[in-house]
C-alpha positions as CSV (number, residue, x, y, z in Angstrom):
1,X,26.5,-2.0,-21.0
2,X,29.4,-4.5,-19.8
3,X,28.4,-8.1,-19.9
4,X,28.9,-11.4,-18.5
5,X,30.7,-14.5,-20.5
6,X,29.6,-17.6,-20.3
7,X,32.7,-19.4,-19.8
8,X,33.7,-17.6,-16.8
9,X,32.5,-14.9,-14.3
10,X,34.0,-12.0,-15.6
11,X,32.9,-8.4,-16.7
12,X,34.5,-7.6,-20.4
13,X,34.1,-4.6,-21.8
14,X,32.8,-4.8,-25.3
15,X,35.4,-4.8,-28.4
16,X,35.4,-1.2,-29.8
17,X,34.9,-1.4,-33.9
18,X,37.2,0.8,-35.7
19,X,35.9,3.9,-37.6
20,X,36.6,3.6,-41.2
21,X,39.1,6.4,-42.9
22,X,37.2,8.8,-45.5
23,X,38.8,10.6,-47.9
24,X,37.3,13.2,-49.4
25,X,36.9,13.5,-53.3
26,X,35.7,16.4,-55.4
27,X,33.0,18.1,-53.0
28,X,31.7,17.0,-49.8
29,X,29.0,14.8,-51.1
30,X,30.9,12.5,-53.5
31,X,32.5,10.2,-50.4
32,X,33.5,6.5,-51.0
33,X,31.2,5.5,-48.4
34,X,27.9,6.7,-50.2
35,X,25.9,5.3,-52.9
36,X,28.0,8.2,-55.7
37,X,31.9,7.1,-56.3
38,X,34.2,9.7,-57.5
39,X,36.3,7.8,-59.7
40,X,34.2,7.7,-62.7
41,X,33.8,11.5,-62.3
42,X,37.4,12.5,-62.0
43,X,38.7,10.5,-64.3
44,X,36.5,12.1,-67.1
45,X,37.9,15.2,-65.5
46,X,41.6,14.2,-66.0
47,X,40.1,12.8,-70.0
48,X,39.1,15.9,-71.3
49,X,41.0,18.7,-69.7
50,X,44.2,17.1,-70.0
51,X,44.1,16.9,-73.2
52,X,43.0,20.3,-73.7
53,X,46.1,21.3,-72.1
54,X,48.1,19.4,-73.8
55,X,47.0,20.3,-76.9
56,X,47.2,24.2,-75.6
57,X,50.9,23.6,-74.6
58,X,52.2,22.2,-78.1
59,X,49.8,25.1,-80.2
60,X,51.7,27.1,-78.0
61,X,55.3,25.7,-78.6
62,X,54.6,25.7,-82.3
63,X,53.9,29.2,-82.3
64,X,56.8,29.8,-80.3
65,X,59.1,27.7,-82.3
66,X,57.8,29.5,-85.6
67,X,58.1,32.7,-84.9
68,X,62.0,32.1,-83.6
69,X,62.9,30.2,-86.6
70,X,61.5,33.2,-88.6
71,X,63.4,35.8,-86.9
72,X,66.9,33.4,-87.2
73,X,66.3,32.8,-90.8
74,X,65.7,36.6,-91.0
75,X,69.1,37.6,-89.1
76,X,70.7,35.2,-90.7
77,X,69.3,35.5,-95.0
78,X,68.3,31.9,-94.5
79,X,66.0,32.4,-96.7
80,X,67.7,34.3,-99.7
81,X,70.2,31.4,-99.6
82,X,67.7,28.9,-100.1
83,X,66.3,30.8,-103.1
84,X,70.0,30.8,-104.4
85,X,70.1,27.1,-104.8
86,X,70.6,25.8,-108.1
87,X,69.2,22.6,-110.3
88,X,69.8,20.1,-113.3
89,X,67.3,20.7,-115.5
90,X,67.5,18.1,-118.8
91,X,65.2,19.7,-121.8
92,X,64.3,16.9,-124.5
93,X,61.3,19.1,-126.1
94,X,60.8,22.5,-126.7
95,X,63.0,24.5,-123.5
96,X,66.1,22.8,-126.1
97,X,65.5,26.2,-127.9
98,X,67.8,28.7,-126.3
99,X,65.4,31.6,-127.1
100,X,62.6,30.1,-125.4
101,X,64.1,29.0,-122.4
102,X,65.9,32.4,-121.9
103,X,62.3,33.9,-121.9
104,X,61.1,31.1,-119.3
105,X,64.0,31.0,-117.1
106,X,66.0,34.0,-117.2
107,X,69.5,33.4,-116.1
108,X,69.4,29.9,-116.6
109,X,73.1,28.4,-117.6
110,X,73.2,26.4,-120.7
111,X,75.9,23.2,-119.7
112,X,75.5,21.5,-123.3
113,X,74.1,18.2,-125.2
114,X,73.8,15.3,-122.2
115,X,71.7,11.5,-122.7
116,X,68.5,10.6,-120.7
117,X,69.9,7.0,-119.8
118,X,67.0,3.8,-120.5
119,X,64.0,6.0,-121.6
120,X,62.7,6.9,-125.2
121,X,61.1,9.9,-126.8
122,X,57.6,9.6,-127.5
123,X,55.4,11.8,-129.8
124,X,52.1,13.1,-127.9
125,X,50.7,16.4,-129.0
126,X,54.0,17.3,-127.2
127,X,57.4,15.7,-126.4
128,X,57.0,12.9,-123.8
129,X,59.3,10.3,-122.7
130,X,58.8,6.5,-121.5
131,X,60.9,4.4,-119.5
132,X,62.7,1.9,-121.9
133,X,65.6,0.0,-120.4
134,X,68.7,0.5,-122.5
135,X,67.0,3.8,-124.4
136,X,68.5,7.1,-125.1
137,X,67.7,10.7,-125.3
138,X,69.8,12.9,-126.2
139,X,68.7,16.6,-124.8
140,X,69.9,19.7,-123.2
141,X,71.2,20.1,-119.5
142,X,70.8,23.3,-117.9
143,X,71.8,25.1,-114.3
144,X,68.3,26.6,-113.0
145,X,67.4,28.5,-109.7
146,X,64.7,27.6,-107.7
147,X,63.0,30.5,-109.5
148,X,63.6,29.2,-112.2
149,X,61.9,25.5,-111.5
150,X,58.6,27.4,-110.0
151,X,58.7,28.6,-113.6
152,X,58.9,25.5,-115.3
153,X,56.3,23.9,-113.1
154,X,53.7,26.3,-114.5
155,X,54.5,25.8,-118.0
156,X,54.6,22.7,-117.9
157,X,51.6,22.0,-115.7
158,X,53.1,20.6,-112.9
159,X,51.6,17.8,-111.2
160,X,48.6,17.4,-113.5
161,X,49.8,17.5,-117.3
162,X,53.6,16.5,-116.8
163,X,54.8,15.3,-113.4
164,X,58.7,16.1,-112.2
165,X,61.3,13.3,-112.0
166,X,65.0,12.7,-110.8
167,X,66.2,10.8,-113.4
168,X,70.2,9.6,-114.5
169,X,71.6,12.1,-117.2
170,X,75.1,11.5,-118.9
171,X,77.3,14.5,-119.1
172,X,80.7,14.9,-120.0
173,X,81.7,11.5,-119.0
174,X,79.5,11.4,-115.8
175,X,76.0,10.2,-114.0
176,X,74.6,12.8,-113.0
177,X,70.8,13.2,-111.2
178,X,68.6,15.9,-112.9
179,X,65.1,17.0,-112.9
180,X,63.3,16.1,-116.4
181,X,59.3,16.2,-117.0
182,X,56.9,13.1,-117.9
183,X,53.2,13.4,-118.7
184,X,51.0,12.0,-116.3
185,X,49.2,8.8,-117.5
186,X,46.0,10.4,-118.1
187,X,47.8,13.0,-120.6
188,X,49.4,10.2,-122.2
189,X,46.2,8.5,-122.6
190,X,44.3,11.0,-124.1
191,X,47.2,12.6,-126.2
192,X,48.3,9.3,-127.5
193,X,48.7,9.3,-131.7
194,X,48.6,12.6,-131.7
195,X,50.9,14.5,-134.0
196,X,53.6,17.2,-133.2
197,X,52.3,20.8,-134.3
198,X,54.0,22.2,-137.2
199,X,55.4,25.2,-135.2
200,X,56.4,22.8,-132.0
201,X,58.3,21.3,-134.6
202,X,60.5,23.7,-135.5
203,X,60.8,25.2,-131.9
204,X,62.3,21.8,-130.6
205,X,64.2,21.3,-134.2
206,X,66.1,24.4,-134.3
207,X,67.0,23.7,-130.4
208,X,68.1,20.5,-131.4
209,X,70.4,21.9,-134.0
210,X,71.5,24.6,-132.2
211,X,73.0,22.5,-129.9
212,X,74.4,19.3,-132.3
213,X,72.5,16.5,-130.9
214,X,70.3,14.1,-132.8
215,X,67.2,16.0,-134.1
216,X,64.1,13.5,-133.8
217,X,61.8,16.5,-134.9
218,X,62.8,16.6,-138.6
219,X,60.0,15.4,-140.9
């Protein structure tokens, strides 16, 4: 009902409070203006299933991605070409033998005697080498295949018994990088002071003289 001021004789009529905007969040119930609030709630929404669907869209993308890169490579031999790729191999040990290396790597090229710069030849059950600064070995470089260094790995018990290296080989006047095996430091632990087996011995001397470099594996 109007009413009268105080102040003066006049009929006002009363001020008329504004309605406050709702906005609607999830269902009907969750509003801002009830005891519940929807942002706790849709924000653990947003938490878990986007990142499901994120997660969806790159498994997806990979798949994708994979299965095209396998169909180029396959239009395009990708693959035969990365078999075809070819390796320095330095022997300082038994693979100095021709015979035996033809029978471990078959087609392997033969380049000649080369020098393992600043590391020495060790005697461990098996030929080893250590890193001495200023040390030589004098070995045998070779041309492998990829093949061909799967090969080696097994026989020489890649990564546990001898672990692969890039080291610097001299050959024909130059530095090269090659790949050459060291035994791990638990084989050289338990093989240390142990002597060369008589038929090891000749293996790695006749390869040795074979090829005219220094023959350490002469009694």
């Amino acid at each position: 009902m109007p009413h009268r001021t105080q102040s003066r004789n006049k009929i006002t009529p009363p001020v008329r409070q504004k309605r406050p905007t709702v906005r609607l969040c999830g269902d009907r119930l969750n509003r801002p203006d009830r005891a519940e609030n929807c942002q706790p709630r849709l924000a653990a929404f947003w938490a878990f299933f986007g990142v499901q669907t994120i997660c969806k869209i790159f498994r997806y993308a990979d798949l994708l991605f994979g299965r095209l890169h396998a169909y180029v490579c396959k239009k395009q031999n990708f693959g035969d070409k990365a078999m075809n790729a070819m390796f320095l191999y330095f022997a300082y040990g038994s693979n100095m033998n021709p015979a035996r290396m033809a029978k471990r790597c078959p087609g392997a090229i033969a380049l000649g005697g080369a020098v393992l710069l600043n590391h020495r030849l060790a005697e461990r059950l098996y030929a080893d080498i250590d890193f001495v600064s200023g040390a030589t070995v004098e070995g045998v470089l070779y041309l492998i295949s990829e093949a061909n260094l799967a090969r080696l790995d097994a026989c020489e018990g890649y990564p546990k018994v001898y672990r692969r290296l890039w080291l610097e080989v001299e050959f024909d006047g130059g530095i090269y990088q090659a790949i050459t095996y060291e035994m791990s430091r638990w084989t050289k632990f338990i093989r240390r002071r142990k002597r060369y087996p008589e038929e090891y011995r000749k293996i790695c001397s006749f390869g040795a003289d074979y090829y005219g470099i220094k023959n350490n594996f002469k009694k």
